[in-house]
C-alpha positions as CSV (number, residue, x, y, z in Angstrom):
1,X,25.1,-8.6,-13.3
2,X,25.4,-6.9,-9.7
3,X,29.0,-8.3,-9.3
4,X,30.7,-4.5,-9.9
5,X,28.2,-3.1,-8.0
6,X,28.5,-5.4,-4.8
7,X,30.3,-4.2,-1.8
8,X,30.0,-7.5,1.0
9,X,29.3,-6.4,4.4
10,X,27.7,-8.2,7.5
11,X,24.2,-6.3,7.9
12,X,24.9,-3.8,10.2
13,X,22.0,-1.9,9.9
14,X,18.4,-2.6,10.2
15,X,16.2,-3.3,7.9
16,X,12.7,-1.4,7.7
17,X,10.2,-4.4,8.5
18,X,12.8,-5.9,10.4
19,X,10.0,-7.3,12.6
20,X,7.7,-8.4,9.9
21,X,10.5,-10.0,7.7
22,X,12.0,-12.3,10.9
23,X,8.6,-13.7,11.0
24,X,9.8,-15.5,7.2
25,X,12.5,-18.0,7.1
26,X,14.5,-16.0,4.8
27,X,18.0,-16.2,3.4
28,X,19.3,-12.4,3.3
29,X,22.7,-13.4,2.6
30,X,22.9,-13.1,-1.4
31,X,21.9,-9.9,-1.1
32,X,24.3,-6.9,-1.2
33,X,24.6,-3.0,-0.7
34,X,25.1,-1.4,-4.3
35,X,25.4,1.9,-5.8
36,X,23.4,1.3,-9.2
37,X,20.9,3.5,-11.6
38,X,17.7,1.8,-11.4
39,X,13.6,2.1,-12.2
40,X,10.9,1.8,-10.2
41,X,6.9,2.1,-11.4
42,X,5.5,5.0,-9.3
43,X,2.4,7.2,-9.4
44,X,2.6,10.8,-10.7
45,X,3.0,12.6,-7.4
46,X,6.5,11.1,-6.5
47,X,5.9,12.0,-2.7
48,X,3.0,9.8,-3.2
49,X,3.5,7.5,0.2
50,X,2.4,4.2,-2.0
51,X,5.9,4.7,-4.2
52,X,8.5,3.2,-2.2
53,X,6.3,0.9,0.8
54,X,6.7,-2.5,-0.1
55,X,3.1,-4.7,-1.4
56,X,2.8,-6.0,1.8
57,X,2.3,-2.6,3.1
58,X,0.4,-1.2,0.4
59,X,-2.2,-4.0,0.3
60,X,-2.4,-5.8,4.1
61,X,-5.0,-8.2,2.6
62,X,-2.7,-9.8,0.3
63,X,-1.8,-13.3,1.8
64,X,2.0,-13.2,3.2
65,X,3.8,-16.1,2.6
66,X,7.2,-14.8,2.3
67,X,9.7,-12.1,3.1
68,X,10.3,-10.8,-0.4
69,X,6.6,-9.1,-0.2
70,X,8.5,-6.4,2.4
71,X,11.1,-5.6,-0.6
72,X,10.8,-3.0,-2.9
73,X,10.5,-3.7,-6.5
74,X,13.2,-1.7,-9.4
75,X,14.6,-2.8,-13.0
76,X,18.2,-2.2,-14.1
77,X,16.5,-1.1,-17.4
78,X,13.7,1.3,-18.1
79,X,12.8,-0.3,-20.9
80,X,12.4,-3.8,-18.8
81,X,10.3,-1.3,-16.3
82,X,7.8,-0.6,-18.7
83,X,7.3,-3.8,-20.7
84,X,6.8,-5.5,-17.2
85,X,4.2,-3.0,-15.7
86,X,2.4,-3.2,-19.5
87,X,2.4,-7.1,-19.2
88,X,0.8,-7.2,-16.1
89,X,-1.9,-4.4,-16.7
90,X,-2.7,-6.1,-20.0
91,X,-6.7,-6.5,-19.7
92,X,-6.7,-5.0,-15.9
93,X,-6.2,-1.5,-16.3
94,X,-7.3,-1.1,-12.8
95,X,-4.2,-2.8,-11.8
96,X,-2.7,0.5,-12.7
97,X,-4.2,1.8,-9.4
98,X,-2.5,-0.4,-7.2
99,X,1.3,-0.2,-9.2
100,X,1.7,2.6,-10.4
101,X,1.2,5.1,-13.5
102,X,4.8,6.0,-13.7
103,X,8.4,5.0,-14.6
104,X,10.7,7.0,-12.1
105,X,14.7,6.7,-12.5
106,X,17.4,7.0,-9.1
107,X,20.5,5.9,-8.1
108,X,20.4,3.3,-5.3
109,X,23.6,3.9,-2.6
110,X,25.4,1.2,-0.2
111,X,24.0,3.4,2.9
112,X,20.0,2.6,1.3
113,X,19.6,-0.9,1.9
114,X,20.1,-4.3,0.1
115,X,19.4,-6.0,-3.6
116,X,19.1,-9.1,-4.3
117,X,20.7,-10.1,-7.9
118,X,18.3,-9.3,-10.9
119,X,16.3,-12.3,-13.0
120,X,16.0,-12.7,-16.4
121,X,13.5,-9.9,-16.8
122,X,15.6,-7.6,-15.0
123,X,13.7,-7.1,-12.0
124,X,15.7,-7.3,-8.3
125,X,14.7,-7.0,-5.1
126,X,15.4,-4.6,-2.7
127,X,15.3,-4.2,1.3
128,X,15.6,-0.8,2.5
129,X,17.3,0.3,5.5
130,X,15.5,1.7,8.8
131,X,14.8,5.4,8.0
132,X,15.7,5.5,4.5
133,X,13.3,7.7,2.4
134,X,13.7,6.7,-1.6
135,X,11.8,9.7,-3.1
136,X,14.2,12.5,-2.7
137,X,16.4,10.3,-4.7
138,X,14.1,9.9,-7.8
139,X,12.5,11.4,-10.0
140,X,9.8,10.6,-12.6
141,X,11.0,10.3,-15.9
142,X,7.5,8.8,-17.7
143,X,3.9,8.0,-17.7
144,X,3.1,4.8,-18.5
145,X,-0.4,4.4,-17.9
């Protein structure tokens, strides 16, 4: 899906969590810089410092057992955005509080970070770069909650 949007480097720069995420035996090299439209669920207030911290940041009590918990979470579709966040809340409308209220659209760039490749629900991964800050780059398109 990502191929177009690949560009192969050696990580140059460092990731935010660096520290955290070399505590994980994790394989980093499928995943690529890319310059792709995306969605992410966020809360209404897009400078809302919850909307682009990875789980593991946002909720320290959940158990760590691998580096992907220090990714950020986006769909290649807003439509796959919003069925997901809807599947999950399903019966635990407080979950809401925790993922967000919002769908919020931006274009992901090669100097951002890294993605993995998206599953079959349209969901990837993503590791941002040291002193990236996502939320000047997008902007809430939806309320879902």
């Amino acid at each position: 899906m990502f191929a177009n949007h690949f560009h192969y480097t050696i990580l140059s720069m460092d990731l935010k969590y660096q520290k955290e995420i070399s505590k994980f035996v994790c394989d980093l090299t499928k995943f690529k810089e890319i310059e792709l439209e995306c969605y992410r669920w966020t809360f209404e207030d897009i400078n809302d410092i919850r909307n682009f911290e990875p789980i593991y940041i946002n909720d320290p009590k959940r158990r760590q057992d691998n580096c992907l918990g220090f990714a950020l979470s986006f769909f290649t579709t807003k439509v796959a955005g919003i069925s997901r966040l809807k599947e999950l809340t399903l019966n635990r409308e407080k979950l809401f509080k925790k993922l967000g209220t919002h769908i919020s659209s931006g274009t992901l760039e090669k100097d951002d970070g890294i993605a993995g490749e998206p599953d079959e629900i349209k969901h990837f991964d993503f590791f941002t770069y040291k002193n990236v800050e996502l939320n000047d780059k997008f902007t809430i398109i939806e309320s879902i909650a």
